[in-house]
N, C-alpha and C positions, 0 to 999 in steps of 0.2 A: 507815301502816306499810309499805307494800309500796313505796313512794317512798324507802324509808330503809332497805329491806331488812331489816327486822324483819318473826319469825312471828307471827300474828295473833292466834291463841291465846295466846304466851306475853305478848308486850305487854298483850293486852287485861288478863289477870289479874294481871300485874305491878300495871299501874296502878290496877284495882278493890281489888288487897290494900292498896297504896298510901295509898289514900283512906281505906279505912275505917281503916286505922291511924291516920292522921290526923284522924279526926273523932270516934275513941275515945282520943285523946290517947296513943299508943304512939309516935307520929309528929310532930312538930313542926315548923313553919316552917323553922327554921333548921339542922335534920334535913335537909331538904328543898331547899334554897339559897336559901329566902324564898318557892318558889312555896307559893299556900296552893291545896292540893288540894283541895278540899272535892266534893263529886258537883256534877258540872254543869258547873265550870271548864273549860272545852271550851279556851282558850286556855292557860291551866295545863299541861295534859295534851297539847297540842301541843310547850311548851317543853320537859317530863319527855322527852316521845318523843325529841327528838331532844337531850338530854342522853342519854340511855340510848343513841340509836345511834352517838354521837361519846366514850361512858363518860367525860361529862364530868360533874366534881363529884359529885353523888350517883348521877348515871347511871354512874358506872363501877361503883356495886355492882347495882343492880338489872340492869344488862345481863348480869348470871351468872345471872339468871332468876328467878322464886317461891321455888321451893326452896334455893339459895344462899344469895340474897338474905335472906331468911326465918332461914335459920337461924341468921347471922352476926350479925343484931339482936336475934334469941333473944327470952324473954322471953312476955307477951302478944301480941305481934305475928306472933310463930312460930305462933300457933294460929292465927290469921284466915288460914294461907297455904292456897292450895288448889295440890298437884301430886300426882304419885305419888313414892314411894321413889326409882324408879329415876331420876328427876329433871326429866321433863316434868309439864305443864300440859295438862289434859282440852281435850277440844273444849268451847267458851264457850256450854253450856247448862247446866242443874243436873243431872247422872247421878244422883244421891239416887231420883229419880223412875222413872230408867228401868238396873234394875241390869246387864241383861247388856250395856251401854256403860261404868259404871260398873267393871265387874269386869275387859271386854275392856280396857278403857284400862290398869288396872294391870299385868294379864299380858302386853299387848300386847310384841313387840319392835322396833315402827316409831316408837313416843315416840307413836300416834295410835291409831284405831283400828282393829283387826288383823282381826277376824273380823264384823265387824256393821258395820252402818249402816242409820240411822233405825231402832235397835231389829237383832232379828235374825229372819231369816223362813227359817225350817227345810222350812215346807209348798211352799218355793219347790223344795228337792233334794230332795224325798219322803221328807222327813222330819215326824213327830208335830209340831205346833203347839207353841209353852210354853202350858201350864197357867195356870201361876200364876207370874206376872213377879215376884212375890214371894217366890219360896221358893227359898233357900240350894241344895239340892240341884238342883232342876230349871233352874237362872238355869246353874250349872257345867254341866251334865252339857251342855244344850242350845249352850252356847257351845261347849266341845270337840268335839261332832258336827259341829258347821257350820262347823266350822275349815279354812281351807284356802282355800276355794270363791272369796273374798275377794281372799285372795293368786293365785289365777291371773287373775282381774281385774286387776290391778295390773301383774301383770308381763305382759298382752298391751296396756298403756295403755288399758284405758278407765275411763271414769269412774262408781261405782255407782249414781248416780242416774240414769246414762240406758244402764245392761246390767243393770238390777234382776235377771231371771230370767236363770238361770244355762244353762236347757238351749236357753231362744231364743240368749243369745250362742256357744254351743256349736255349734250347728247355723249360726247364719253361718258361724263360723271355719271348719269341715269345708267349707260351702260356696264359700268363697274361700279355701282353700288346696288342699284336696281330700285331704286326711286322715280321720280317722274315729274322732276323740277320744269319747269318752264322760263321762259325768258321773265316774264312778268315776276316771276318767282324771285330767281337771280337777281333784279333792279332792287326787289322788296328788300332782301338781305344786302345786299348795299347799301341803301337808303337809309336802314337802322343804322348801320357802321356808321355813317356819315353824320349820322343827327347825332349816336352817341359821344363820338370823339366832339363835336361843336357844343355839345353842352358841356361837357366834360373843358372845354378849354373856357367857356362863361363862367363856370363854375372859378374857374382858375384867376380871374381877372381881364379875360377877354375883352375887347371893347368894339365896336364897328370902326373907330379910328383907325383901329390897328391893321384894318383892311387894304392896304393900298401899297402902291412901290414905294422905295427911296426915289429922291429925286434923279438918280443919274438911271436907275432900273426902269423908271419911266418917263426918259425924257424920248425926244422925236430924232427918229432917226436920217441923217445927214445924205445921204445915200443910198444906191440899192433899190428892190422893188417896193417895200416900207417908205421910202424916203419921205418927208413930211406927214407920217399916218402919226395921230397923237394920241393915243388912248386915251389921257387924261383929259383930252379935251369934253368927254361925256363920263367919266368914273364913277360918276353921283348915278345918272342913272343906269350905268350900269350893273349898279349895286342892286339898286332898289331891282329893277327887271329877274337880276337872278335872284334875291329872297322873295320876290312874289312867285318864281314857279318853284323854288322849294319847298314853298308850305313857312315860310319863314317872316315874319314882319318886316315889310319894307323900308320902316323908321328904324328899328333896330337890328335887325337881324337877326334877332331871337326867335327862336320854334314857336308857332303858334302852338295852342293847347290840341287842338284835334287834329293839327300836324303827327304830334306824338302819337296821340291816340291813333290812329290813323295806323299807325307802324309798334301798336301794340307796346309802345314805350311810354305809357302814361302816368309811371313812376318815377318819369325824371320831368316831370312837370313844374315838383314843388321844387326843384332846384335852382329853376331860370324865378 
């Protein structure tokens, strides 16, 4: 994939919806241009890839991604798709399991994920541990706290797996530039990134709809320590719980006005 310029995520789960379309008969041979997909065809799925990066034959519809894809063949096949609304593809693990990656994925505004990685660790800014990686209320409320922290990662380039703790890379940066940022500081410059990119996607056509899994991305998982845990059984408020500690309106999701203000962005006020 990265030889042909395709994202890794969204291939990967193109071709897993792919298959099992196909090996639950939604999907057929000739669907397909003859390749027979079946799990395993490693040589199949090299031909798929690069029909999909040249949108050759059937690759010109799956190169519109899961979601596209998916929905234009409609039908049974549209429920085996895994993305979110706004029309990316999770990172290629099961989120079922582990919800506040699951939740940050759909709220996220980078198509990835915004506020967490491997999980989300609050004890790291002195913030309360999650409880219960299970419950609707504390999975929102702990993601909106830790919000931010992430995004100033990102925008100084490093990478999370190796600046895990926020206030050791805080104290390099003061140390090699000779400033004197604080943790407060670093959440503030996140928080701007985070509001900007969300208006910047209202701006776009955005809708609070668009917030939520596909139906197979959140359905309940059959087994394992998940098993029976249903996210969607509370979505609604788990929406509303996270744009109330955003600073965001609960009904829509849109930036309050002294939200902006707030973060010194009171020029993208008239936008929303």
């Amino acid at each position: 994939v990265d030889g042909l310029g395709l994202d890794c995520n969204e291939a990967g789960w193109t071709v897993g919806w792919v298959m099992e379309c196909y090996e639950k008969g939604f999907l057929t041979r000739s669907d397909l241009d003859g390749l027979d997909l079946k799990w395993g065809n490693v040589e199949a799925v090299r031909t798929l890839l690069q029909k999909i990066a040249t949108r050759e034959g059937v690759g010109d519809l799956l190169a519109e991604g899961v979601k596209r894809a998916s929905q234009q063949i409609g039908g049974g096949a549209a429920d085996l798709a895994i993305y979110t609304h706004k029309g990316a593809s999770p990172r290629t693990h099961d989120h079922r399991g582990r919800w506040v990656e699951l939740f940050d994925t759909v709220v996220t505004n980078t198509s990835t994920l915004e506020s967490t990685w491997a999980g989300v660790h609050p004890q790291l800014v002195d913030q309360p541990p999650l409880g219960d990686p299970f419950s609707h209320e504390q999975v929102a409320t702990t993601n909106a706290r830790f919000s931010g922290i992430r995004q100033f990662d990102d925008c100084l380039g490093t990478c999370r797996f190796v600046a895990a703790d926020p206030n050791l890379q805080i104290e390099c940066l003061n140390a090699v530039t000779g400033w004197d940022l604080t943790l407060d500081d670093a959440f503030t410059v996140g928080r701007r990134i985070v509001n900007q990119l969300r208006v910047f996607s209202f701006r776009h056509g955005m809708r609070k709809e668009d917030e939520r899994p596909s139906k197979k991305y959140g359905s309940v998982p059959i087994d394992g320590p998940a098993a029976g845990k249903d996210i969607m059984e509370k979505w609604g408020l788990m929406l509303e719980t996270y744009y109330t500690e955003m600073g965001w309106d609960p009904e829509t999701g849109k930036h309050l006005p002294e939200t902006l203000r707030g973060l010194d962005l009171q020029d993208l006020i008239a936008d929303l």
